[in-house]
Phi, psi and omega in degrees: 000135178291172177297166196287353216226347175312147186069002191246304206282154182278144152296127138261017175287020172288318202298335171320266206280359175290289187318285187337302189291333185272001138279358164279338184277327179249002187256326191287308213288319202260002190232343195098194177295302175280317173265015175258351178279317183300330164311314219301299191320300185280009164265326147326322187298298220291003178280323183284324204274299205300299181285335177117356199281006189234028147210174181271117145257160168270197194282333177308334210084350172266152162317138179299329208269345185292155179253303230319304212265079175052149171217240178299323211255034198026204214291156178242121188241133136186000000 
């Protein structure tokens, strides 16, 4: 059996190579070669961090691993 949470949750791994390009697109013309890549590089960051792409969550927002409102072991009360 796959995990409680398969199929539901979205890839943000688009932001990776988005950040990255529009950053290399605005960093080589304004920084050169070598510092236009390193903008790239850290705008790729911060687009994956800013969209979600560097953790798993579902549409809900929570972490996979969270329980509280039930999973396998169904509701958890206390």
């Amino acid at each position: 059996m796959v995990g409680a949470g398969a199929g539901k949750s979205r890839s943000n791994a688009w932001a990776w190579p988005v950040g990255i390009l529009v950053g290399l697109a605005i960093g080589i013309p304004s920084f050169g070669s070598k510092g236009g890549v390193a903008f790239g590089v850290a705008l790729g960051i911060a687009f994956a961090i800013a969209f979600g792409a560097t953790g798993k969550r579902s549409e809900g927002g929570k972490a996979d691993g969270d329980r509280s409102e039930g999973g396998a072991d169904g509701p958890h009360r206390g």
